[in-house]
KOLTOR-515961 format. One record per residue: chain; residue number from 1; residue in one letter; x, y, z of N, C-alpha, C, CB in turn. Coordinates in steps of 0.05 Angstrom, whole numbers, padded with zeros to 5 digits. Last residue first. Glycine has a CB too. Layout:
BEGIN
+-----+-----+------+--------+--------+--------+--------+--------+--------+--------+--------+--------+--------+--------+--------+
| mol | seq | type |    n_u |    n_v |    n_w |   ca_u |   ca_v |   ca_w |    c_u |    c_v |    c_w |   cb_u |   cb_v |   cb_w |
+-----+-----+------+--------+--------+--------+--------+--------+--------+--------+--------+--------+--------+--------+--------+
|   A | NUM |    A |      X |      Y |      Z |      X |      Y |      Z |      X |      Y |      Z |      X |      Y |      Z |
...
+-----+-----+------+--------+--------+--------+--------+--------+--------+--------+--------+--------+--------+--------+--------+
//
This chain:
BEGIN
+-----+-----+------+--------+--------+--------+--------+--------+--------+--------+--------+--------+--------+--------+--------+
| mol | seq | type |    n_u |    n_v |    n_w |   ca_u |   ca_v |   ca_w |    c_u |    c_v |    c_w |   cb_u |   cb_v |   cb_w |
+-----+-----+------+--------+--------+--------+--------+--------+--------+--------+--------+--------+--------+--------+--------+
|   A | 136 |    X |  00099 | -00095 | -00539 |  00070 | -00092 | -00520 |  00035 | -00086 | -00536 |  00077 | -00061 | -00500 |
|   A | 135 |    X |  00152 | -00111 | -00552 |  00130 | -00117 | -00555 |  00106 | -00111 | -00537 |  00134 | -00138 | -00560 |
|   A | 134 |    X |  00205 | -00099 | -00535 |  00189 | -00085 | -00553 |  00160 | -00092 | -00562 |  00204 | -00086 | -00574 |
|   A | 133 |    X |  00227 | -00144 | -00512 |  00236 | -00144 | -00538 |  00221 | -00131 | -00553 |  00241 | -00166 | -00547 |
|   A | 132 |    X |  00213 | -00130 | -00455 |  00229 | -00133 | -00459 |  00248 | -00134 | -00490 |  00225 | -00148 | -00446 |
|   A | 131 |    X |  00157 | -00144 | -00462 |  00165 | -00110 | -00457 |  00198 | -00109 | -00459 |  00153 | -00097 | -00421 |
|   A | 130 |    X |  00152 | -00196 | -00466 |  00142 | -00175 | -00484 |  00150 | -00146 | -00483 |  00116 | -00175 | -00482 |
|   A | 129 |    X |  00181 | -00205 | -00415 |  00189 | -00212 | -00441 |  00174 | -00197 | -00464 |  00186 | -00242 | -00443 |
|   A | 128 |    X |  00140 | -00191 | -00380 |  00168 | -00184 | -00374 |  00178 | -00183 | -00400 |  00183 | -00203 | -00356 |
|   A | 127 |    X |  00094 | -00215 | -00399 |  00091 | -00201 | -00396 |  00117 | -00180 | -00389 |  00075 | -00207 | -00386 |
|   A | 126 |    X |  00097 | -00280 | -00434 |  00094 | -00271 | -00405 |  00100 | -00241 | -00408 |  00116 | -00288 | -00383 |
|   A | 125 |    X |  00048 | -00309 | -00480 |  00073 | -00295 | -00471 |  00083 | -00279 | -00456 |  00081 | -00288 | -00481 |
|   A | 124 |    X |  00024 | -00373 | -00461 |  00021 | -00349 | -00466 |  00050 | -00337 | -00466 |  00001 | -00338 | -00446 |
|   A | 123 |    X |  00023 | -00429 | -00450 |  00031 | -00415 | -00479 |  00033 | -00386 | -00482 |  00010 | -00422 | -00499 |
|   A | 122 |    X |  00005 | -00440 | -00400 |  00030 | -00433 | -00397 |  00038 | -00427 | -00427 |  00047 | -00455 | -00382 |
|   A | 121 |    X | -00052 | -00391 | -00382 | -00037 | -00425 | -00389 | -00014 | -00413 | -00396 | -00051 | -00449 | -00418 |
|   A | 120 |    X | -00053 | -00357 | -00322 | -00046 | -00354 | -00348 | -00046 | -00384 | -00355 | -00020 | -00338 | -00354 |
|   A | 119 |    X | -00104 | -00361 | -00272 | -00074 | -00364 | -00280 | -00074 | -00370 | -00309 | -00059 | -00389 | -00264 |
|   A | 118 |    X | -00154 | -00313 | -00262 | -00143 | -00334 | -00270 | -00113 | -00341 | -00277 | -00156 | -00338 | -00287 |
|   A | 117 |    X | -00215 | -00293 | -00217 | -00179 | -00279 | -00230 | -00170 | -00313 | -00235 | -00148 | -00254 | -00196 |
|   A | 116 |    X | -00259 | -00242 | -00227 | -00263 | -00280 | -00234 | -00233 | -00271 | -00243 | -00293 | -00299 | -00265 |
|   A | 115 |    X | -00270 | -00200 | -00181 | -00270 | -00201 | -00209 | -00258 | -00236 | -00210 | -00248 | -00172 | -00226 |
|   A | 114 |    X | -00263 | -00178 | -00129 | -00297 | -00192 | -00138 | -00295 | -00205 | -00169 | -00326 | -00162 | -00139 |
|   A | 113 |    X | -00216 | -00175 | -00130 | -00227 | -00202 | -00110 | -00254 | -00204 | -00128 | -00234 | -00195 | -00067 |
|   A | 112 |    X | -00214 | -00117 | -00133 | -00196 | -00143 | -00149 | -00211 | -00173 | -00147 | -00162 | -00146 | -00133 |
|   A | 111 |    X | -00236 | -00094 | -00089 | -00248 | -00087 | -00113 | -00237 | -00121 | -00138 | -00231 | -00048 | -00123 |
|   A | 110 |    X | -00199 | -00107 | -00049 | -00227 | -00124 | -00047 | -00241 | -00116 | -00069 | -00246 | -00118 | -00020 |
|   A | 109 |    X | -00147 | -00088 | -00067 | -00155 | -00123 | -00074 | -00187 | -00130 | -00070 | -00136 | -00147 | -00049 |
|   A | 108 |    X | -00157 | -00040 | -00055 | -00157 | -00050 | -00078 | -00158 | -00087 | -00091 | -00135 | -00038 | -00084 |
|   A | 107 |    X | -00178 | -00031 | -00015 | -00200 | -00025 | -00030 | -00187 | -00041 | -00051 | -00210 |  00006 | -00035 |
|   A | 106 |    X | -00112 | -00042 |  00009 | -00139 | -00055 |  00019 | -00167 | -00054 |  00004 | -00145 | -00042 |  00045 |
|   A | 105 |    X | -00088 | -00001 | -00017 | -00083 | -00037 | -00023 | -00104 | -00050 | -00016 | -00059 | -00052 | -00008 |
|   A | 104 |    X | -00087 |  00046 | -00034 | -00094 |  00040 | -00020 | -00092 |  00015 | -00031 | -00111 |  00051 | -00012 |
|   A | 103 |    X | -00036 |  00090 | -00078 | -00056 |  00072 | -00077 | -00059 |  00049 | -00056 | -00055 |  00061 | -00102 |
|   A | 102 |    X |  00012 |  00133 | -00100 |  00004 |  00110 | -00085 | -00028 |  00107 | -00077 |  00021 |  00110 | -00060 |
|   A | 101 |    X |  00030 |  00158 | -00172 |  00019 |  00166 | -00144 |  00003 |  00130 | -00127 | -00011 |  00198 | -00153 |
|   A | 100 |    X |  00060 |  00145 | -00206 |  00075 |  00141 | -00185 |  00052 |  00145 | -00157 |  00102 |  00162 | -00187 |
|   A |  99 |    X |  00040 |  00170 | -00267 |  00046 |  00188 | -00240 |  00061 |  00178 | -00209 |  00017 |  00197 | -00231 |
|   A |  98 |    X |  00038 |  00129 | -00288 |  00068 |  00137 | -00295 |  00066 |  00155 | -00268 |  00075 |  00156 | -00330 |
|   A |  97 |    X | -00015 |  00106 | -00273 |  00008 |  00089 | -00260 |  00038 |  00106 | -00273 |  00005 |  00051 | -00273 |
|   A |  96 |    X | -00049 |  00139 | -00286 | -00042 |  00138 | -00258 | -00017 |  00125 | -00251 | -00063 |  00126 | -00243 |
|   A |  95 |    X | -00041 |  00140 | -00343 | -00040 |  00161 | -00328 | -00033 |  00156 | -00296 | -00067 |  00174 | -00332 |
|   A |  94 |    X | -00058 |  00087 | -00351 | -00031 |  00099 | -00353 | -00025 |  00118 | -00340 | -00025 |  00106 | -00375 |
|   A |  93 |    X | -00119 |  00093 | -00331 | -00102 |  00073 | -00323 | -00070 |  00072 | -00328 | -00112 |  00052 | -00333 |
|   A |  92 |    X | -00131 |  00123 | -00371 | -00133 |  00127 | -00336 | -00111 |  00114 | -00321 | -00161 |  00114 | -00323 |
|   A |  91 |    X | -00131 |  00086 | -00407 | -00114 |  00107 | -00407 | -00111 |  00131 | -00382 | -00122 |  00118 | -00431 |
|   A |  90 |    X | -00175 |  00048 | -00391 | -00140 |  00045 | -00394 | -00123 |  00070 | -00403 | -00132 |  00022 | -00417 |
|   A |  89 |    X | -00231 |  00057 | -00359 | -00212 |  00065 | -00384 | -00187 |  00066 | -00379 | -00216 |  00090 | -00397 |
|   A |  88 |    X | -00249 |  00037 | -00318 | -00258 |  00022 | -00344 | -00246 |  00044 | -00359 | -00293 |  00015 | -00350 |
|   A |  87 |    X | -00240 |  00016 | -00248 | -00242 |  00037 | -00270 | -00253 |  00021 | -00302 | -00208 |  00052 | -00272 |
|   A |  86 |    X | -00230 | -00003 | -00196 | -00257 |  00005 | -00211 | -00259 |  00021 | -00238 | -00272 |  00020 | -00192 |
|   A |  85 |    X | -00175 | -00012 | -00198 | -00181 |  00017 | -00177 | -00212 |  00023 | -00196 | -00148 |  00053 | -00180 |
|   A |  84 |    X | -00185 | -00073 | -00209 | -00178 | -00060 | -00173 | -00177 | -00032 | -00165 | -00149 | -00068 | -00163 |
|   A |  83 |    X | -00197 | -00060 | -00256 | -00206 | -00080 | -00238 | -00210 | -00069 | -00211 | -00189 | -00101 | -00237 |
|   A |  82 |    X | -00146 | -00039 | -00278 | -00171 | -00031 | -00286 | -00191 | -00035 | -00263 | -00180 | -00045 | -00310 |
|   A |  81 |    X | -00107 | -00087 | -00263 | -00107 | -00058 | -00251 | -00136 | -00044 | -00250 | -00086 | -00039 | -00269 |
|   A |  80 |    X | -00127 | -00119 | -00293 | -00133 | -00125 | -00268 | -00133 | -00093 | -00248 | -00108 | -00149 | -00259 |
|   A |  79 |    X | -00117 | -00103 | -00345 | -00146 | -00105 | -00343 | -00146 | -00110 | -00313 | -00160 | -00129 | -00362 |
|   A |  78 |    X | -00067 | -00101 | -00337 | -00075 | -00072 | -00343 | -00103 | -00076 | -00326 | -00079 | -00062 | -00381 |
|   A |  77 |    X | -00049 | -00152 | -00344 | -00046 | -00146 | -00320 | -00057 | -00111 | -00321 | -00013 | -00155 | -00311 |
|   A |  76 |    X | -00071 | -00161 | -00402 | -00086 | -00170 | -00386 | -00079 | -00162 | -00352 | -00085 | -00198 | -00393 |
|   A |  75 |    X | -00027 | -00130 | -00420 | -00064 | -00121 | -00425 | -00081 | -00133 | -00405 | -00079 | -00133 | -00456 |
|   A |  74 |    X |  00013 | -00159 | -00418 |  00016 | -00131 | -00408 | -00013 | -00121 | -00401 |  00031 | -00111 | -00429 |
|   A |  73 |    X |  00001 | -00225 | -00393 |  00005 | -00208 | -00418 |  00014 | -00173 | -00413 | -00024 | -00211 | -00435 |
|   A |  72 |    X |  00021 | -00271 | -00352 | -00001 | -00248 | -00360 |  00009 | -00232 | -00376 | -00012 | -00230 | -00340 |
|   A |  71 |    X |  00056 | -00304 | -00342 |  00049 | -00306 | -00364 |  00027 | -00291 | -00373 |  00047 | -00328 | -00367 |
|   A |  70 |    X |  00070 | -00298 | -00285 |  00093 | -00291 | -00303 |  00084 | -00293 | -00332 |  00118 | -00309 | -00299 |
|   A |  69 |    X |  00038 | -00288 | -00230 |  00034 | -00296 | -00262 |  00047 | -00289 | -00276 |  00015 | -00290 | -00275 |
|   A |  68 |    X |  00055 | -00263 | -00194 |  00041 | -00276 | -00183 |  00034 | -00300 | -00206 |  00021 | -00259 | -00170 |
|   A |  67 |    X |  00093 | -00218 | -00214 |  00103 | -00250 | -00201 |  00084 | -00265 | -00196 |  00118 | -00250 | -00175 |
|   A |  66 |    X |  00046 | -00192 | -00245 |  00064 | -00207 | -00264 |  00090 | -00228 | -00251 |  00078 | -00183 | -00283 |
|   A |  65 |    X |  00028 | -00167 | -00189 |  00011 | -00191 | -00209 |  00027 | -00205 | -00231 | -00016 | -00177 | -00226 |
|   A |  64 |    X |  00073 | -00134 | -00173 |  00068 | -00161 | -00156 |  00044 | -00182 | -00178 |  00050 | -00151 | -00119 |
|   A |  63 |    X |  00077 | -00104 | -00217 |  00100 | -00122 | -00215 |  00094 | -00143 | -00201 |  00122 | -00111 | -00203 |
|   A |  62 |    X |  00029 | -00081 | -00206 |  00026 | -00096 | -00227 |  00064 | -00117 | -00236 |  00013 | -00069 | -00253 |
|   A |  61 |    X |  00040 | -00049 | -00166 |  00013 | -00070 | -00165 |  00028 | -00090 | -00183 | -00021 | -00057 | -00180 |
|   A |  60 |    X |  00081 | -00015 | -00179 |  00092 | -00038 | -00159 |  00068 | -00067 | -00166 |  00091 | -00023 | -00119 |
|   A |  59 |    X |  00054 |  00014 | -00206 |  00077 |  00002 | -00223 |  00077 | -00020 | -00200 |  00109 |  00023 | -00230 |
|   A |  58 |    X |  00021 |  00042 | -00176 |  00008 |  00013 | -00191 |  00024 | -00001 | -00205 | -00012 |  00016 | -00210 |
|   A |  57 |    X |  00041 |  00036 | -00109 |  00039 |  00047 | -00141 |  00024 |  00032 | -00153 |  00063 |  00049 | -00157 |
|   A |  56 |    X |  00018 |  00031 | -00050 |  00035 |  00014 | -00071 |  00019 |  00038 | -00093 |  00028 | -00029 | -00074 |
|   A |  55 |    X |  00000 |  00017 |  00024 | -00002 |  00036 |  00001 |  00023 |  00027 | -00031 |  00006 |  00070 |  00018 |
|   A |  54 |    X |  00011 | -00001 |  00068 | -00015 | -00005 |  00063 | -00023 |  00012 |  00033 | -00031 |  00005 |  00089 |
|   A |  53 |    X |  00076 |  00008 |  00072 |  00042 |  00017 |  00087 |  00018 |  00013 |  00089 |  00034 |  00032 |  00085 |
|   A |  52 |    X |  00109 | -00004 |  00036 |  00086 |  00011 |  00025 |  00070 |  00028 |  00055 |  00062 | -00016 |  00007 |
|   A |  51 |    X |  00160 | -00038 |  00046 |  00151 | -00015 |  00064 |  00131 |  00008 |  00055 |  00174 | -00001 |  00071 |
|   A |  50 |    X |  00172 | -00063 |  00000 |  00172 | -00041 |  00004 |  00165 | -00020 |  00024 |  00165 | -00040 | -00009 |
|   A |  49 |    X |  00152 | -00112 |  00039 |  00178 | -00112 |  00026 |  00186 | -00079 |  00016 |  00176 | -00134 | -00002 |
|   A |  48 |    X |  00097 | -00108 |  00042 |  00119 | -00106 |  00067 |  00145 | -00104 |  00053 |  00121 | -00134 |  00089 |
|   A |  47 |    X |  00087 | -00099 | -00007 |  00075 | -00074 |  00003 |  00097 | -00080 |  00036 |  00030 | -00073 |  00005 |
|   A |  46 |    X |  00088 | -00152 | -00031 |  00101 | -00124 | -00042 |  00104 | -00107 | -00027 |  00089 | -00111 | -00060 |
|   A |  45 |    X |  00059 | -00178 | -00003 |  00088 | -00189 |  00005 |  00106 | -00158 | -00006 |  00098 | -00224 | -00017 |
|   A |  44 |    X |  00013 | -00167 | -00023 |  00014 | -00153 |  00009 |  00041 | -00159 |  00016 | -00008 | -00166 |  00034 |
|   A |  43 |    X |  00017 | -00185 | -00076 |  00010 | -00156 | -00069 |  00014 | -00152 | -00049 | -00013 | -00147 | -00071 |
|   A |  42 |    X |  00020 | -00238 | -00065 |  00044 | -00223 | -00083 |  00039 | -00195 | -00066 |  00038 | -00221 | -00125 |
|   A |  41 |    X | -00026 | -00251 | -00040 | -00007 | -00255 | -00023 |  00021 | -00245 | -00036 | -00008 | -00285 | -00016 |
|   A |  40 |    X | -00065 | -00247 | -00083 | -00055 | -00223 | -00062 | -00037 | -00220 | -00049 | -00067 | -00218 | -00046 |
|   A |  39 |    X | -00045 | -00288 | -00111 | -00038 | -00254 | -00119 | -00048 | -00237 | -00104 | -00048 | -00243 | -00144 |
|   A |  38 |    X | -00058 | -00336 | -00078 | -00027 | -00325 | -00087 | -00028 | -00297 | -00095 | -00014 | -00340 | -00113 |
|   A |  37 |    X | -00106 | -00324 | -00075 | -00093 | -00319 | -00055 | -00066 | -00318 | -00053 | -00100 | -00332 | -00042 |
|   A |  36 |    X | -00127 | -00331 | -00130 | -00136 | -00305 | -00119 | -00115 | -00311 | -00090 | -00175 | -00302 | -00113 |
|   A |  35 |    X | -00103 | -00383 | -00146 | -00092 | -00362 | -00157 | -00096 | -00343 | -00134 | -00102 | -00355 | -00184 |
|   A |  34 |    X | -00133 | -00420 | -00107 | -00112 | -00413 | -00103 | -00096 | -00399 | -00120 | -00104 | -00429 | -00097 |
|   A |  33 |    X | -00180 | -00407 | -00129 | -00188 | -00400 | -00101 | -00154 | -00397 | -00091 | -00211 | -00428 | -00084 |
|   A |  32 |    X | -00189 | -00433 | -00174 | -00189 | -00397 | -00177 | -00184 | -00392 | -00152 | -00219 | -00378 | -00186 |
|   A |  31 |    X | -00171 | -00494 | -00161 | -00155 | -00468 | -00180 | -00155 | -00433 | -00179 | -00167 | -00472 | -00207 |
|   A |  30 |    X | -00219 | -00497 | -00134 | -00191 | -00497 | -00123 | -00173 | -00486 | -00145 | -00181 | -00527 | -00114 |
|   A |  29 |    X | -00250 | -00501 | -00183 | -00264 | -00480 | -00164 | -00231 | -00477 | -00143 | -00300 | -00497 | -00144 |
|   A |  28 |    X | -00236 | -00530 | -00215 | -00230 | -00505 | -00234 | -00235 | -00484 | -00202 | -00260 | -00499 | -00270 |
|   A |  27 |    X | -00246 | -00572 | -00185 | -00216 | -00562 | -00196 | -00208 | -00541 | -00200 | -00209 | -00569 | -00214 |
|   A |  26 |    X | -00304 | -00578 | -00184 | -00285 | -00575 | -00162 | -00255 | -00571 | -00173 | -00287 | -00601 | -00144 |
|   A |  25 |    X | -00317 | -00582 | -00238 | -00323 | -00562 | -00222 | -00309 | -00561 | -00204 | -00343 | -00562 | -00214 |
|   A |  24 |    X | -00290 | -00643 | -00246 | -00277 | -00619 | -00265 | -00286 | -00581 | -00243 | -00302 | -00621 | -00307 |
|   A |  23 |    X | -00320 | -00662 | -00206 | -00289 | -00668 | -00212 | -00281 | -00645 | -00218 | -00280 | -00689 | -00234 |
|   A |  22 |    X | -00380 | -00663 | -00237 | -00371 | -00645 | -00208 | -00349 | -00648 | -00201 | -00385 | -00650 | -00184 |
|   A |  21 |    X | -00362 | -00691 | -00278 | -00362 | -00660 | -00282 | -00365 | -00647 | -00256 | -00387 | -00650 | -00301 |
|   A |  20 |    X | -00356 | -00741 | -00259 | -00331 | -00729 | -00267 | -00332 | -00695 | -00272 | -00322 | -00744 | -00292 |
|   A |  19 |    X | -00399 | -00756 | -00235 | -00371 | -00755 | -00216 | -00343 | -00734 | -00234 | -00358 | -00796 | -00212 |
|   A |  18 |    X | -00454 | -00717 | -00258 | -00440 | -00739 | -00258 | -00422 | -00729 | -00245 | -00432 | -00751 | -00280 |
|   A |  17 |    X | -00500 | -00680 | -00220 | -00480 | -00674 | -00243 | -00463 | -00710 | -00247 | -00453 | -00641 | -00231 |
|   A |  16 |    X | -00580 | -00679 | -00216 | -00550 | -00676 | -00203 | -00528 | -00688 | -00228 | -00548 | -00699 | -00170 |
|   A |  15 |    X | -00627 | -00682 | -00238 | -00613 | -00659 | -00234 | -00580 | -00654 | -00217 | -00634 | -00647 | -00221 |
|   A |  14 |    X | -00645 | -00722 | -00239 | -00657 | -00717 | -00214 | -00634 | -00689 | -00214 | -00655 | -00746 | -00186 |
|   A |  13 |    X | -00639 | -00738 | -00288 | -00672 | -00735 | -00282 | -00670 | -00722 | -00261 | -00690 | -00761 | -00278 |
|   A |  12 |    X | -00574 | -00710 | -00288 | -00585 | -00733 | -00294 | -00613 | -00717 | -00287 | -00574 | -00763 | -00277 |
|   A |  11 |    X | -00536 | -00651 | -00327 | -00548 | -00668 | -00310 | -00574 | -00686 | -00317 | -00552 | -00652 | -00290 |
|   A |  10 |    X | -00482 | -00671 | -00372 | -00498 | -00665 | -00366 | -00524 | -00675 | -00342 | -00500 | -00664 | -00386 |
|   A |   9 |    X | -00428 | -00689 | -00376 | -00425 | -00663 | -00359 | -00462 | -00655 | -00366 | -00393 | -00635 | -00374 |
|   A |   8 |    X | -00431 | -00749 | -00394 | -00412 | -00739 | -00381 | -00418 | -00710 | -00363 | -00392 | -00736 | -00402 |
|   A |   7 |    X | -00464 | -00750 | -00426 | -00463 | -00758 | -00401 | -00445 | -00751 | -00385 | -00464 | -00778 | -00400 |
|   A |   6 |    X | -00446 | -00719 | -00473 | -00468 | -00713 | -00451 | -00476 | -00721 | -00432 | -00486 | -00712 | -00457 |
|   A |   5 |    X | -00406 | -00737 | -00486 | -00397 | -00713 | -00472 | -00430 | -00707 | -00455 | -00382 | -00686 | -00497 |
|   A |   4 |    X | -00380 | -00803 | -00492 | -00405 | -00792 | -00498 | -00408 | -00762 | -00475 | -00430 | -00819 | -00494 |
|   A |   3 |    X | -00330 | -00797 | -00543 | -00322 | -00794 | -00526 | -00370 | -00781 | -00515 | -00287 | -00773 | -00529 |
|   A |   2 |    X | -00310 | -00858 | -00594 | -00321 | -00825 | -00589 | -00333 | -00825 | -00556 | -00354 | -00815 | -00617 |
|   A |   1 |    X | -00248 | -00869 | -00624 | -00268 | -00873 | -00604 | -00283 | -00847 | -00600 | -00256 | -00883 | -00578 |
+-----+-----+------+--------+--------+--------+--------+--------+--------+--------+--------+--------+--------+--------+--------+
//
């Protein structure tokens, strides 16, 4: 059977979407809306649990994003770090996080927040386990 995809997700004369692609929009839109509040809600659960303060490593950051997503990769929870202290070179990004030195939580999720954050599919290989058998 063939499946007709342009009716399906293209708009009609009057510019509005069929039922099923404004379906699909609304999913994907409750999807990103309840990742982004689970992984902060990792991050600020971190920061009471450690008694951060309002302050966390980035080792800690990135322990709370790999509970928040057990199937983020090492690179991809890097790229969030990257993200949240605005940066764009990952080796910055090592640097800061062997130093231990703590980091404002509040700039950092609202830097994190602006970036399009997604839950892993579940093929991926979770990020504990790669580091776990040498693989990064």
């Amino acid at each position: 059977k063939k499946v007709a995809y342009r009716v399906l997700l293209e708009e009609d004369s009057k510019g509005h979407y069929s039922k099923f692609a404004n379906t699909m929009r609304q999913q994907n839109l409750s999807e990103y809306i309840s990742f982004r509040s689970h992984l902060i809600e990792c991050i600020e659960l971190s920061d009471k649990h450690l008694a951060g303060r309002g302050k966390l490593t980035l080792g800690q950051i990135r322990d709370a994003i790999t509970t928040a997503d057990p199937m983020k990769t090492r690179d991809e929870v890097t790229e969030y770090l990257m993200a949240g202290c605005r940066s764009t070179d990952a080796d910055e990004m090592a640097v800061k996080e062997q130093s231990n030195v703590k980091i404002e939580i509040r700039p950092f999720i609202k830097a994190l927040s602006q970036c399009l954050l997604t839950k892993s599919q579940s093929t991926a290989t979770p990020a504990s386990d790669a580091s776990q058998s040498g693989r990064e």
